[in-house]
C-alpha positions as a printed Julia matrix, in Angstrom:
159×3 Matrix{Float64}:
   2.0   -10.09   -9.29
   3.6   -11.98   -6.25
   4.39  -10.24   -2.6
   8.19  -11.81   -1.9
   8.32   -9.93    1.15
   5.67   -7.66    2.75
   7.37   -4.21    0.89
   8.88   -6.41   -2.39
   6.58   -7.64   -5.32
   7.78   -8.95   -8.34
   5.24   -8.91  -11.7
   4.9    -7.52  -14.81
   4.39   -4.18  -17.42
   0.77   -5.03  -16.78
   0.6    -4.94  -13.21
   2.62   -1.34  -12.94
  -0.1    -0.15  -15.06
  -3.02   -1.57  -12.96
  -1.75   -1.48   -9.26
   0.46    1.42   -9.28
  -1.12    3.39   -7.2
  -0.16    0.08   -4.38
   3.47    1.17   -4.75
   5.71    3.84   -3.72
   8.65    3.22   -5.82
   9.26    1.0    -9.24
  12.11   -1.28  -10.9
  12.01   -2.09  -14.44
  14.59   -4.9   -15.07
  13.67   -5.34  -18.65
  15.97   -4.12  -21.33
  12.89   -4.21  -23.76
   9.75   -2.64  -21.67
   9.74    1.11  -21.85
   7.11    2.4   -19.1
   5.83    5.89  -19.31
   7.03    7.36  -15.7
   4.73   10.23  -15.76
   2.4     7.14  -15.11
   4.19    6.96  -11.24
   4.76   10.83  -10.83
   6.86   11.6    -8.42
   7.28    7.8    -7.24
  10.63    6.91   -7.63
  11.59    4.74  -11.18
  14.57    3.19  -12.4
  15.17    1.29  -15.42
  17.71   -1.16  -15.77
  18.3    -2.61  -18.86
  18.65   -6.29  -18.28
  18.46   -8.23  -21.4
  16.18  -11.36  -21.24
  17.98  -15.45  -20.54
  20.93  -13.7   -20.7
  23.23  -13.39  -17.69
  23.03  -10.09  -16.0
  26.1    -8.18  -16.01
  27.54   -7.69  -12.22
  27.18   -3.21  -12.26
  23.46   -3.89  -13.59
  22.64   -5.88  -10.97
  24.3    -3.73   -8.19
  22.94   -1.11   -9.38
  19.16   -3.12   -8.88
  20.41   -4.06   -5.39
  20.7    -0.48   -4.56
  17.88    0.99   -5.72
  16.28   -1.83   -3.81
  18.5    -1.13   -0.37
  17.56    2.63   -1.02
  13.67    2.12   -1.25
  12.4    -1.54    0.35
  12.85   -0.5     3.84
   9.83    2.3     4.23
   8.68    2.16    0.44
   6.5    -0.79   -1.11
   8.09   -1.43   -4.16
   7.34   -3.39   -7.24
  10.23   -5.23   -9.45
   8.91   -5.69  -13.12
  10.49   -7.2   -16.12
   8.24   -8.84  -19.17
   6.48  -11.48  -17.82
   7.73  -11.45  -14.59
   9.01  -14.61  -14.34
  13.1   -14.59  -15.17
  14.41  -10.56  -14.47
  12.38   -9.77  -11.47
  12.74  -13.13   -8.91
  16.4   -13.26  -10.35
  16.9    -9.66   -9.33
  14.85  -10.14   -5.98
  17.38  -13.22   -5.35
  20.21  -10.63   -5.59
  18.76   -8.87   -3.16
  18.33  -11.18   -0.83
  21.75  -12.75   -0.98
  23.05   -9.11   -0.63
  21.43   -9.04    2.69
  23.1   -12.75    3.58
  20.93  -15.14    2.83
  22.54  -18.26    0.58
  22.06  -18.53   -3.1
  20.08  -21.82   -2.43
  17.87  -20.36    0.67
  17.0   -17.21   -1.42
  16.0   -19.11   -4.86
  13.47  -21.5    -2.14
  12.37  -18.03   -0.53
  11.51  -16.54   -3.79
  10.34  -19.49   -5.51
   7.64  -20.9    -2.45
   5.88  -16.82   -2.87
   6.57  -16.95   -6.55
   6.56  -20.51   -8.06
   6.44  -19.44  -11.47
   9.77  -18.16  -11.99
  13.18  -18.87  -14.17
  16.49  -18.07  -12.95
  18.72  -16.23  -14.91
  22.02  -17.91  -16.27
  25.18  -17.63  -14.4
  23.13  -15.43  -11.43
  25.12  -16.81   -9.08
  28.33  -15.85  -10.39
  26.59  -12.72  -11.08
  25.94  -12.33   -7.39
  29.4   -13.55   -6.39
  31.05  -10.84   -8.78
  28.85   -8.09   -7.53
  28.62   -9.13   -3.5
  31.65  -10.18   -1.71
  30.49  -12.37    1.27
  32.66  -12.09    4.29
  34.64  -15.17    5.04
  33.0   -17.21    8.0
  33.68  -20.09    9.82
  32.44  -23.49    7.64
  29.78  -24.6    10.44
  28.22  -20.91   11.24
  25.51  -19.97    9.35
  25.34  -16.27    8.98
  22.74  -13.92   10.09
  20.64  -11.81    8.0
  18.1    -9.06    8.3
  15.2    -8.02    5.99
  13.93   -5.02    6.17
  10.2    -6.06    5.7
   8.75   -9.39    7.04
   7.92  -12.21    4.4
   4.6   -12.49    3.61
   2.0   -14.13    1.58
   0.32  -11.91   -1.79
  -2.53   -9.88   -0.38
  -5.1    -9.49   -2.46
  -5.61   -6.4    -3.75
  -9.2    -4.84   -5.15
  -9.82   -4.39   -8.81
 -11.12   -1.02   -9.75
Protein backbone atom coordinates (compact mmCIF):
# COMPACT_ATOMS: atom_id res chain seq x y z
CA UNK A 1 0.00 0.00 0.00
CA UNK A 2 1.35 3.52 -1.07
CA UNK A 3 0.06 7.08 0.54
CA UNK A 4 -0.30 9.34 -2.95
CA UNK A 5 -1.50 12.07 -0.97
CA UNK A 6 -1.92 12.35 2.83
CA UNK A 7 -6.01 11.16 2.55
CA UNK A 8 -5.37 8.87 -0.96
CA UNK A 9 -3.67 5.34 -0.87
CA UNK A 10 -3.60 3.13 -3.58
CA UNK A 11 -2.96 -0.96 -2.83
CA UNK A 12 -4.50 -4.03 -3.02
CA UNK A 13 -7.55 -6.79 -1.90
CA UNK A 14 -4.98 -7.61 0.72
CA UNK A 15 -4.39 -4.42 2.23
CA UNK A 16 -8.42 -3.55 2.57
CA UNK A 17 -8.48 -6.65 4.50
CA UNK A 18 -5.52 -5.82 6.85
CA UNK A 19 -5.62 -1.93 7.27
CA UNK A 20 -9.18 -1.22 7.00
CA UNK A 21 -9.79 -0.05 10.00
CA UNK A 22 -6.94 3.08 8.63
CA UNK A 23 -9.68 4.14 6.22
CA UNK A 24 -12.89 5.84 6.20
CA UNK A 25 -14.11 5.13 2.80
CA UNK A 26 -13.04 2.36 -0.05
CA UNK A 27 -12.71 2.12 -4.04
CA UNK A 28 -12.53 -1.12 -5.69
CA UNK A 29 -11.45 -0.51 -9.35
CA UNK A 30 -11.21 -4.13 -10.18
CA UNK A 31 -13.80 -5.72 -12.36
CA UNK A 32 -12.63 -9.17 -10.90
CA UNK A 33 -12.14 -8.61 -6.89
CA UNK A 34 -15.40 -8.98 -5.05
CA UNK A 35 -14.80 -7.58 -1.33
CA UNK A 36 -17.23 -8.48 1.35
CA UNK A 37 -18.49 -4.77 2.49
CA UNK A 38 -19.87 -5.90 5.71
CA UNK A 39 -15.98 -6.07 6.21
CA UNK A 40 -16.06 -1.81 6.17
CA UNK A 41 -19.61 -1.41 7.82
CA UNK A 42 -20.90 1.59 7.46
CA UNK A 43 -17.63 3.04 5.66
CA UNK A 44 -18.54 4.08 2.46
CA UNK A 45 -17.70 1.33 -0.71
CA UNK A 46 -17.99 1.49 -4.27
CA UNK A 47 -17.12 -0.93 -6.81
CA UNK A 48 -16.29 -0.10 -10.16
CA UNK A 49 -15.82 -2.61 -12.49
CA UNK A 50 -12.72 -1.75 -14.41
CA UNK A 51 -11.47 -4.57 -16.40
CA UNK A 52 -7.64 -5.18 -16.14
CA UNK A 53 -4.86 -3.59 -19.34
CA UNK A 54 -7.82 -2.65 -20.82
CA UNK A 55 -8.71 1.01 -21.34
CA UNK A 56 -11.19 2.30 -18.89
CA UNK A 57 -14.31 3.42 -20.32
CA UNK A 58 -14.82 7.44 -19.79
CA UNK A 59 -18.51 7.01 -17.27
CA UNK A 60 -16.35 4.35 -15.21
CA UNK A 61 -13.82 6.52 -14.60
CA UNK A 62 -16.02 9.61 -13.77
CA UNK A 63 -17.83 7.84 -11.84
CA UNK A 64 -14.19 6.88 -9.72
CA UNK A 65 -13.42 10.63 -9.87
CA UNK A 66 -16.51 11.31 -7.98
CA UNK A 67 -16.61 9.04 -5.47
CA UNK A 68 -13.11 10.30 -4.94
CA UNK A 69 -14.22 14.30 -5.04
CA UNK A 70 -17.11 13.13 -2.65
CA UNK A 71 -14.84 11.39 0.03
CA UNK A 72 -10.82 12.54 -0.23
CA UNK A 73 -11.37 15.85 1.24
CA UNK A 74 -12.27 14.85 5.15
CA UNK A 75 -12.21 10.93 4.58
CA UNK A 76 -8.86 8.80 4.21
CA UNK A 77 -9.57 6.68 1.51
CA UNK A 78 -8.01 3.66 -0.02
CA UNK A 79 -8.17 2.90 -4.03
CA UNK A 80 -7.73 -0.96 -4.59
CA UNK A 81 -7.67 -2.99 -7.70
CA UNK A 82 -5.67 -6.60 -7.90
CA UNK A 83 -2.33 -5.92 -7.37
CA UNK A 84 -2.44 -2.48 -7.12
CA UNK A 85 -0.29 -1.57 -9.62
CA UNK A 86 -2.40 -0.69 -13.11
CA UNK A 87 -6.39 0.26 -11.85
CA UNK A 88 -5.62 2.15 -8.75
CA UNK A 89 -2.48 4.82 -9.77
CA UNK A 90 -4.36 4.98 -13.23
CA UNK A 91 -7.53 5.91 -11.42
CA UNK A 92 -5.60 8.18 -8.82
CA UNK A 93 -4.06 9.94 -12.11
CA UNK A 94 -7.69 10.72 -13.10
CA UNK A 95 -8.12 12.27 -10.18
CA UNK A 96 -5.55 14.34 -10.15
CA UNK A 97 -5.87 15.66 -13.66
CA UNK A 98 -9.57 16.31 -12.71
CA UNK A 99 -8.32 18.70 -10.17
CA UNK A 100 -5.78 20.37 -13.02
CA UNK A 101 -2.79 18.95 -12.81
CA UNK A 102 -1.25 17.70 -16.48
CA UNK A 103 -1.38 14.16 -17.60
CA UNK A 104 2.52 14.15 -17.47
CA UNK A 105 2.83 16.02 -13.86
CA UNK A 106 0.19 13.59 -12.36
CA UNK A 107 1.76 10.15 -13.82
CA UNK A 108 5.48 11.75 -12.04
CA UNK A 109 3.26 12.60 -8.84
CA UNK A 110 1.88 9.19 -8.63
CA UNK A 111 4.70 7.30 -9.84
CA UNK A 112 7.71 9.10 -7.31
CA UNK A 113 4.97 7.79 -4.04
CA UNK A 114 4.16 4.70 -6.01
CA UNK A 115 6.99 3.51 -8.35
CA UNK A 116 5.58 0.28 -8.99
CA UNK A 117 2.79 1.07 -11.14
CA UNK A 118 1.41 0.48 -14.96
CA UNK A 119 -0.67 2.89 -16.68
CA UNK A 120 -3.65 1.89 -18.22
CA UNK A 121 -4.00 2.06 -22.15
CA UNK A 122 -5.47 5.03 -23.78
CA UNK A 123 -5.89 6.80 -19.96
CA UNK A 124 -5.29 9.82 -21.34
CA UNK A 125 -7.87 9.86 -23.85
CA UNK A 126 -9.84 8.36 -21.17
CA UNK A 127 -9.27 11.45 -19.10
CA UNK A 128 -9.72 13.83 -22.04
CA UNK A 129 -13.23 12.16 -22.85
CA UNK A 130 -14.35 12.27 -19.28
CA UNK A 131 -12.69 15.92 -18.12
CA UNK A 132 -12.96 18.83 -20.35
CA UNK A 133 -10.03 21.21 -19.45
CA UNK A 134 -10.83 24.82 -19.88
CA UNK A 135 -9.00 26.46 -22.70
CA UNK A 136 -5.98 28.62 -21.35
CA UNK A 137 -3.54 30.71 -22.66
CA UNK A 138 -0.35 28.40 -24.21
CA UNK A 139 2.33 29.95 -21.66
CA UNK A 140 0.02 29.87 -18.28
CA UNK A 141 0.21 27.00 -16.40
CA UNK A 142 -2.95 26.40 -14.54
CA UNK A 143 -3.55 26.25 -10.91
CA UNK A 144 -4.70 23.38 -8.99
CA UNK A 145 -5.80 22.49 -5.51
CA UNK A 146 -5.67 19.16 -3.58
CA UNK A 147 -7.62 18.65 -1.01
CA UNK A 148 -5.00 16.79 1.20
CA UNK A 149 -1.22 17.61 1.14
CA UNK A 150 1.19 15.01 -0.61
CA UNK A 151 2.89 12.96 1.55
CA UNK A 152 5.23 10.15 2.00
CA UNK A 153 3.58 6.28 3.18
CA UNK A 154 3.43 6.32 6.95
CA UNK A 155 3.99 3.37 8.37
CA UNK A 156 1.37 1.82 9.85
CA UNK A 157 1.52 -0.98 12.91
CA UNK A 158 0.84 -4.61 12.27
CA UNK A 159 -1.58 -6.16 14.63
Amino acid sequence: MNYILEHLAVGSPLDAEQYHVHFDAFLNVAAEVQMDASLFGDRPYRHIAIEDMKPIPPALLQEAVTFLNDHVSHNRVLVLCDGGVGRSPSTVVAYLCSKGMRFGQAVEFVAVRKPYMSILPELIESIRKSFARPQTPVLRLDPFSLPSKPTEPEIIPTA
